[in-house]
C-alpha positions as CSV (number, residue, x, y, z in Angstrom):
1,X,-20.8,-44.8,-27.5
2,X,-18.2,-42.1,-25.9
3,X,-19.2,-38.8,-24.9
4,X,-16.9,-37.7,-27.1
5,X,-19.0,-39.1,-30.6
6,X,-17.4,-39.1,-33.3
7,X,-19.0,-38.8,-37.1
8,X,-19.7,-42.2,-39.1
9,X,-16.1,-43.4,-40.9
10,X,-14.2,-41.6,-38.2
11,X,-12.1,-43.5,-36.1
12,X,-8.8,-43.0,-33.9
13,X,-5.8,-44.6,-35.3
14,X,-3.3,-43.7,-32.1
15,X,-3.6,-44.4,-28.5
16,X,-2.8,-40.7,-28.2
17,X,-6.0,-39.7,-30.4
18,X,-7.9,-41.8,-28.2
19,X,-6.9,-40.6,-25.2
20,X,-6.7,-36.8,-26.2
21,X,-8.9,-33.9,-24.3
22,X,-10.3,-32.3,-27.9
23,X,-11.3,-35.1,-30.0
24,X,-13.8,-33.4,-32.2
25,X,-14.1,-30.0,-34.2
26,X,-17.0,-29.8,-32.2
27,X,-15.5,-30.3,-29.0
28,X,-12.3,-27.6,-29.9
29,X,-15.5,-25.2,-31.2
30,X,-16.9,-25.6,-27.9
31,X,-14.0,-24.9,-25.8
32,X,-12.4,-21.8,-28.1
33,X,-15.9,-20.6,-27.3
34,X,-15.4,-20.9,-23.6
35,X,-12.0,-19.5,-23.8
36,X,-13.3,-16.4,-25.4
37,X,-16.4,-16.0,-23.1
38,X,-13.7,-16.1,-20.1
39,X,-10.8,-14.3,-21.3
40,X,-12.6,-11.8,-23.3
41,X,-15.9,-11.3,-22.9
42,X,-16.8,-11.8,-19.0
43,X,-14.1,-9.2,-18.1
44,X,-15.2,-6.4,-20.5
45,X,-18.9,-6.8,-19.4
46,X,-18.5,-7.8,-15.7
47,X,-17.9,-4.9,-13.1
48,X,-15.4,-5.4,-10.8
49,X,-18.3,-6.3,-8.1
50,X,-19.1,-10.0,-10.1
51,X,-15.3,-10.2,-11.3
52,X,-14.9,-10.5,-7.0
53,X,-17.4,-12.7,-7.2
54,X,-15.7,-14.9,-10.6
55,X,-12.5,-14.4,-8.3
56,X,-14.4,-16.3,-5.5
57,X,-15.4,-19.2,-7.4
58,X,-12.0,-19.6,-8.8
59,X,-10.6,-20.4,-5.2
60,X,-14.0,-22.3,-4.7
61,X,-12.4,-24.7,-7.7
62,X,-8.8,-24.9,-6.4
63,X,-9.9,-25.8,-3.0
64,X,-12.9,-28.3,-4.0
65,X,-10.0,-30.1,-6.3
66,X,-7.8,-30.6,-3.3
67,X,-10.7,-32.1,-1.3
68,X,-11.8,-34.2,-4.6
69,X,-8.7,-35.5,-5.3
70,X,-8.5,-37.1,-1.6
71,X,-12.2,-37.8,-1.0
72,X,-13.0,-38.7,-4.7
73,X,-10.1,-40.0,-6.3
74,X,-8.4,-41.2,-2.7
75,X,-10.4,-42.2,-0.7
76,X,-9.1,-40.1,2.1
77,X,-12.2,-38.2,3.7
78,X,-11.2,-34.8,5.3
79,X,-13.1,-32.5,6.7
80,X,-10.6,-29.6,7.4
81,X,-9.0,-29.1,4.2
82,X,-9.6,-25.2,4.9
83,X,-6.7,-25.5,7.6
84,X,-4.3,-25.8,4.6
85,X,-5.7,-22.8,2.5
86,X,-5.4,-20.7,5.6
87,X,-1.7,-22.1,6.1
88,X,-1.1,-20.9,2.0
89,X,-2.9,-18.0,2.6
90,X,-1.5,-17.2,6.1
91,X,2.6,-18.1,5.0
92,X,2.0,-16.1,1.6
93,X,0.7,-12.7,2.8
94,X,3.1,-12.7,5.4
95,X,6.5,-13.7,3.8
96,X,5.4,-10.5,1.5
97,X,4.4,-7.9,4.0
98,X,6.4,-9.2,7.6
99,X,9.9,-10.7,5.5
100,X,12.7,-8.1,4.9
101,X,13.2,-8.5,1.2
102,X,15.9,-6.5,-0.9
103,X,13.6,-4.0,-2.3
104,X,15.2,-4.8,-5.6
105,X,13.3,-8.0,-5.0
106,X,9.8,-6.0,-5.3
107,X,11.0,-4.1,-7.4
108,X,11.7,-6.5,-10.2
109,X,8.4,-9.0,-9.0
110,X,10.3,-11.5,-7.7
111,X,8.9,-11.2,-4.0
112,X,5.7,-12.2,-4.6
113,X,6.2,-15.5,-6.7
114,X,8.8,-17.2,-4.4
115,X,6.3,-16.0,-1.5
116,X,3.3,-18.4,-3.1
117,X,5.9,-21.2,-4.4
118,X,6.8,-21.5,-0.5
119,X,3.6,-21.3,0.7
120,X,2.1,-23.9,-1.4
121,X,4.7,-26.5,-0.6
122,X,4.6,-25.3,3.0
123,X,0.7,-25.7,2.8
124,X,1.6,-29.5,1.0
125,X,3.6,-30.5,3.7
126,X,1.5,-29.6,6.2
127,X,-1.2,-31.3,4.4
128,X,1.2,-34.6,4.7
129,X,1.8,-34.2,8.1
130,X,-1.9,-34.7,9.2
131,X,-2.2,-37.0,6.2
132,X,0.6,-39.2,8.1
133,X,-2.6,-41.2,10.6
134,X,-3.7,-42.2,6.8
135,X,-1.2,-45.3,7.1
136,X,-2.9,-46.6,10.1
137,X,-6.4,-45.5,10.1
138,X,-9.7,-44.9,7.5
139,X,-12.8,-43.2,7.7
140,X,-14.2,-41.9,11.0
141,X,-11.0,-42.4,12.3
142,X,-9.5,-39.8,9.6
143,X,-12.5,-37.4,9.2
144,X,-11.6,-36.4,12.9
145,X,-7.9,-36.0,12.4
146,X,-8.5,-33.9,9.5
147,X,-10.4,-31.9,11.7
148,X,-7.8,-31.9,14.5
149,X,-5.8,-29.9,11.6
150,X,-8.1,-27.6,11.2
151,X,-8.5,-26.5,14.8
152,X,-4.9,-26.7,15.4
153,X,-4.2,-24.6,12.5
154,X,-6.8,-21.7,13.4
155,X,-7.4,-21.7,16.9
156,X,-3.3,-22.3,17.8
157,X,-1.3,-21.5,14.9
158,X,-3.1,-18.5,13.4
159,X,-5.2,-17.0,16.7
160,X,-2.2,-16.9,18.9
161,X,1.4,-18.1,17.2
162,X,0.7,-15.7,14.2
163,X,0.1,-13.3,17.0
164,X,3.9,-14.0,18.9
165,X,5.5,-14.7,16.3
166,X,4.9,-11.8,13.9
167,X,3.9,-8.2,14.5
168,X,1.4,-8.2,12.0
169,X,-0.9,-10.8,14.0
170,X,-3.8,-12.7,11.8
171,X,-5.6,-9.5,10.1
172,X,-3.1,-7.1,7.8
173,X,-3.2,-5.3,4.3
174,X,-1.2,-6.1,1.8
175,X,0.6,-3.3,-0.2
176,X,-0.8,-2.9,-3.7
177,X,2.8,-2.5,-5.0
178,X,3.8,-5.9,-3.4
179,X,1.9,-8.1,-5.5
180,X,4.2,-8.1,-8.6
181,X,5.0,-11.0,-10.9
182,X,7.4,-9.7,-12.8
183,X,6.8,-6.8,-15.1
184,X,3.1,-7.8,-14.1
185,X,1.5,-5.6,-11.2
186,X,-1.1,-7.7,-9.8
187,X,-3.7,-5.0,-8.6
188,X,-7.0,-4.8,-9.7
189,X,-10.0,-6.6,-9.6
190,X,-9.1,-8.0,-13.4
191,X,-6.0,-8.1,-12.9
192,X,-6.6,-10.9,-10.0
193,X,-9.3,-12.3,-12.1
194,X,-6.9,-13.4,-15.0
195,X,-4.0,-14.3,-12.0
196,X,-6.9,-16.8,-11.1
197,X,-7.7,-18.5,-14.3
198,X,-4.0,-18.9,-14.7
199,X,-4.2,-21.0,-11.5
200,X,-7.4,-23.0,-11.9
201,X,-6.4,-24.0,-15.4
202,X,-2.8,-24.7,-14.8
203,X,-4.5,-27.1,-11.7
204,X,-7.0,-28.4,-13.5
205,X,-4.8,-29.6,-16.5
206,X,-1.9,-30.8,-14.3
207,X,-4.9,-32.6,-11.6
208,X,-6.4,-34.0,-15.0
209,X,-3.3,-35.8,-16.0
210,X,-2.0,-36.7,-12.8
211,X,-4.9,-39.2,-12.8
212,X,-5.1,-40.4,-15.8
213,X,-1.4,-41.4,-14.9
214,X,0.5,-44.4,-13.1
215,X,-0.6,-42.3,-10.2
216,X,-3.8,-41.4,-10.6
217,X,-4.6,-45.3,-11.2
218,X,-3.1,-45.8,-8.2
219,X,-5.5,-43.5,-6.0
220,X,-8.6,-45.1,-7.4
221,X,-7.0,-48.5,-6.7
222,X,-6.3,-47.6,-3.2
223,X,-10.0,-45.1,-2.9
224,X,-11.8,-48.8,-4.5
225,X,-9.9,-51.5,-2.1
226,X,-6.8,-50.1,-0.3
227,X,-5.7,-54.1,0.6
228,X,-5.9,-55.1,-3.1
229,X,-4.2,-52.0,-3.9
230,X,-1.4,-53.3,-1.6
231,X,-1.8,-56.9,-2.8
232,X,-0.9,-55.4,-6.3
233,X,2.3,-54.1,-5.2
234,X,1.1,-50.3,-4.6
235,X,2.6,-48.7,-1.9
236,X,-0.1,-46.9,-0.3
237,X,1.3,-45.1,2.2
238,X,3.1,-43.2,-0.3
239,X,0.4,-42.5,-2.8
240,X,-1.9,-41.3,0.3
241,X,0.6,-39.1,1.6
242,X,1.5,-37.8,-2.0
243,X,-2.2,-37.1,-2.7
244,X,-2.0,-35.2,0.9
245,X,0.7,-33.2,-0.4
246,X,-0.9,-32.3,-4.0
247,X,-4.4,-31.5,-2.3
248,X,-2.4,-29.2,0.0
249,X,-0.4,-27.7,-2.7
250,X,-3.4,-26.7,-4.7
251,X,-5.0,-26.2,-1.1
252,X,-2.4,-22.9,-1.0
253,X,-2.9,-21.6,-4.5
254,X,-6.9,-21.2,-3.1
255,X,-4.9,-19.2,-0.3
256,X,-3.2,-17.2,-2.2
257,X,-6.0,-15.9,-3.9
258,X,-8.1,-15.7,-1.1
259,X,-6.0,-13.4,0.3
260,X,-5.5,-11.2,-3.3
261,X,-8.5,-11.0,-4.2
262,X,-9.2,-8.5,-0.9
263,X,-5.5,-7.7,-0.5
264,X,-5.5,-8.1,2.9
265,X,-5.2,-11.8,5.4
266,X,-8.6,-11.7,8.0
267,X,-8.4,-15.0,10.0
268,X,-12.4,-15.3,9.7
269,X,-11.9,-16.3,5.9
270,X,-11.0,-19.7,7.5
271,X,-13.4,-20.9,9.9
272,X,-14.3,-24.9,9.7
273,X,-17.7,-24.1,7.6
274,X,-15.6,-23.4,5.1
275,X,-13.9,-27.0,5.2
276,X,-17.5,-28.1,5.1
277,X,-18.5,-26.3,2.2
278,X,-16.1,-27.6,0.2
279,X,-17.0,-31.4,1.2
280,X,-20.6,-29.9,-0.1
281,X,-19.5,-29.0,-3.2
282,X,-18.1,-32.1,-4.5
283,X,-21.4,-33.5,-3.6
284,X,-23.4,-31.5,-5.3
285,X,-21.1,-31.7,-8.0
286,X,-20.6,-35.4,-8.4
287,X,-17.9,-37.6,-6.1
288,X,-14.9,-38.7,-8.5
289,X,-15.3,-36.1,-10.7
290,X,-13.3,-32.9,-11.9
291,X,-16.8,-31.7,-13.8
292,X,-18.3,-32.4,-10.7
293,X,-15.8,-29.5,-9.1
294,X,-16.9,-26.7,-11.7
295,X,-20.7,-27.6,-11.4
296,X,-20.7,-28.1,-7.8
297,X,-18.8,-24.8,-7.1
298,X,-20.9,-22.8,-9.9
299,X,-23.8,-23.9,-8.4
300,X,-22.9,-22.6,-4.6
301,X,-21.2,-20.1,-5.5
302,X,-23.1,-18.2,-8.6
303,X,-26.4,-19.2,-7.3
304,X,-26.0,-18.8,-4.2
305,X,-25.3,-15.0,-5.0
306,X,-27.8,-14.4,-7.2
307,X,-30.2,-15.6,-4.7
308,X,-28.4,-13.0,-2.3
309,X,-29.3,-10.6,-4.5
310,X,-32.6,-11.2,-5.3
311,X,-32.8,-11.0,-1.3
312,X,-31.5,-7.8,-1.4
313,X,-33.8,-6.7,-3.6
314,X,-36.6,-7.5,-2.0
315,X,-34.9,-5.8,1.5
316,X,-34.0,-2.5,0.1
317,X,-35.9,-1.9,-2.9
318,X,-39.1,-3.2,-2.9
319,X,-39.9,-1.5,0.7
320,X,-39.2,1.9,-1.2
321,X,-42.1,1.1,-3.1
322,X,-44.2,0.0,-1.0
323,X,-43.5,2.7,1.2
324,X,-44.8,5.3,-1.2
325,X,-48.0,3.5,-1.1
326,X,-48.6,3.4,2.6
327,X,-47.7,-0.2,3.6
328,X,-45.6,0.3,6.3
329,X,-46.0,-3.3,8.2
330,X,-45.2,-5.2,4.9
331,X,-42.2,-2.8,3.8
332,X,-41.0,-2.9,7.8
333,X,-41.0,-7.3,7.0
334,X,-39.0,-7.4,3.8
335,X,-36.3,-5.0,5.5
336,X,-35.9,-7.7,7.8
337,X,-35.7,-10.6,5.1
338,X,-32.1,-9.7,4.5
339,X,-30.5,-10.1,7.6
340,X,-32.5,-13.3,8.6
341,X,-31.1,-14.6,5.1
342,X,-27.1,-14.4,6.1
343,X,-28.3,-16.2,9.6
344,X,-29.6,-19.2,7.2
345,X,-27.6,-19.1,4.4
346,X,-26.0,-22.7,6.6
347,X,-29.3,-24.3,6.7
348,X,-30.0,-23.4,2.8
349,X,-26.4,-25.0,2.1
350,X,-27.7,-28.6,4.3
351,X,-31.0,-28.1,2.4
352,X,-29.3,-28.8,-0.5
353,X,-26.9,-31.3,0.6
354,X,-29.9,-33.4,1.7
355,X,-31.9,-33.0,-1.9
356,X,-28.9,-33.2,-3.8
357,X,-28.4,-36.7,-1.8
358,X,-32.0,-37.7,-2.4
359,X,-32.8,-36.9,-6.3
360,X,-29.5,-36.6,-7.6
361,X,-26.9,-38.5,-5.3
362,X,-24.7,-39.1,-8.4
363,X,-24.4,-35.2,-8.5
364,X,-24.6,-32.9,-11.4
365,X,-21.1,-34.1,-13.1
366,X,-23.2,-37.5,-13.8
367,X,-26.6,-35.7,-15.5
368,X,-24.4,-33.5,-17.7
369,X,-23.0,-37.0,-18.4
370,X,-26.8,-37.9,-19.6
371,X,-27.2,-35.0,-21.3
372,X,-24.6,-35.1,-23.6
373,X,-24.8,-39.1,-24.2
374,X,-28.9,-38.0,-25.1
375,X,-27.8,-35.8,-27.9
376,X,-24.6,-38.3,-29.2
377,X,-27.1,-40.9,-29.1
378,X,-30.0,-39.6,-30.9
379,X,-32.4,-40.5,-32.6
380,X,-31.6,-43.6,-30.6
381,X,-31.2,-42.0,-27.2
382,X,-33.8,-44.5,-25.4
């Protein structure tokens, strides 16, 4: 039975119906719901510390879509997909601070979206470029020239070409009055929060079609047995390279908002762990899998917080306390328990890699998948 159960004498009369996101009231309940809990209520109740952090996970989803639409829908594995959010990033936050436009161009917010159209196709072809090896090798072979555009990308392009080629080097501000979409001035916290659930939906929905299309069936053809795939008639090259160019596209969104969510470009935003986290996300989220994305990045992102500030707590206020009653050695430890938490917040991320692997190696996209077919399928769930 689908996931999507329908009440007894309902049935779908259209290939359309069948095929359609909302096919229950109860499904278009749940959704309004989550509409209204993300549009309305989260940014009346949030202050504009979690909103940063809300802002975070939304870049977290554009850039673990790029990386699961080549590792799970592809088959292409990469592991330096952060080189093309740092190229979106970079190419965005410069053509609006560095490039002489008419001020009539700011003035009127037209700056500002031409500067994130050309950095996401700039971050897409660059994507293709180190996508090209795809035609000739797979798998090890790739992983390590994925990585070759990383390195190249940070340690050339951004630590010493951003340097010569631009007086504003690889660490600026961006002028609040720059980011301007129109009539729309683009500079608070909530302001940035709604930019980014503009961009994760608009992703999402066009990501979600994409492979339920021609194309899509044509990555999982080539991600299940690329020489069948070619034995069919697909043309692989050019469905590798063009899911290349999409993950790099969405890749630059993720830099765009990187960089607006803290109005300024820091190269250190890009280092390879952050390539690596996004690999880890998918993971934990589930492989193949645009739930998988949400879940996975929820889970590192939001709980990895909270458990920062439940550390912090225990550093800063709980010492207070114990202070007042004499126990100095004890108060003196949990100072310290904050600090030695940001040197292993890496080793809590492969912690959970590994047990994710172990209990749950379909990830959690496949038990919300249970849970759901538990309560369609009840009383018969066994």
């Amino acid at each position: 039975m689908s996931s999507t159960f329908l009440p007894c004498g309902k049935y779908h009369e259209k290939y359309s119906q069948d095929h359609s996101w909302w096919q229950t009231t109860f499904i278009k309940g749940k959704m309004i719901a989550l509409f209204a809990v993300v549009l309305i209520l989260i940014p009346n109740v949030a202050n504009d510390y979690w909103l940063s952090i809300f802002n975070i996970l939304g870049y977290t989803i554009l850039g673990a879509l790029g990386v699961q639409l080549l590792i799970g829908y592809c088959g292409q594995l990469t592991l330096g997909h952060g080189a093309f959010i740092a190229i979106g990033a970079y190419i965005s936050s410069t053509l609006l601070v560095a490039f002489p436009w008419p001020q009539s161009f700011h003035d009127m917010g037209i700056a500002y979206p031409i500067s994130i159209v050309i950095a996401c196709i700039a971050s897409g072809f660059w994507s293709v470029l180190f996508g090209l090896p795809s035609a000739r090798v797979k798998g090890f072979y790739l992983i390590l020239t994925t990585m070759a555009a990383h390195f190249i990308t940070y340690k050339f392009i951004l630590e010493q070409c951003a340097v010569s080629f631009t007086e504003k080097g690889n660490n600026f501000s961006i002028p609040y009055n720059h980011t301007k979409l129109g009539p729309w001035l683009v500079d608070s916290i909530s302001d940035v929060y709604y930019l980014m659930i503009i961009f994760v939906v608009i992703s999402t929905v066009i990501l979600a079609n994409l492979i339920r299309s021609r194309v899509g069936r044509a990555w999982i053809a080539i991600r299940d047995n690329d020489i069948s795939a070619e034995v069919m008639g697909i043309n692989i090259v050019k469905y590798k390279l063009l899911a290349f160019f999409v993950a790099g596209f969405i890749a630059g969104l993720a830099g765009v908002l990187v960089v607006i969510n803290a109005h300024m470009f820091n190269i250190e935003y890009f280092e390879w762990f952050l390539s690596l986290w996004l690999v880890g996300i998918i993971l934990i989220g589930g492989v193949g899998s645009i739930h998988g994305v949400i879940f996975g990045s929820i889970f590192m992102v939001i709980v990895m917080e909270l458990l920062q500030t439940g550390v912090d707590y225990l550093s800063y206020d709980i010492p207070e306390l114990l202070q007042q009653y004499q126990w100095h050695y004890l108060a003196a430890k949990l100072t310290n328990l904050s600090t030695a938490f940001n040197y292993i917040r890496e080793s809590v991320f492969g912690l959970l890699i590994c047990v994710f692997l172990i209990f749950e190696p379909h990830g959690m996209a496949y038990r919300w998948q249970q849970i759901k077919n538990y309560f369609n399928l009840w009383p018969f769930s066994y």
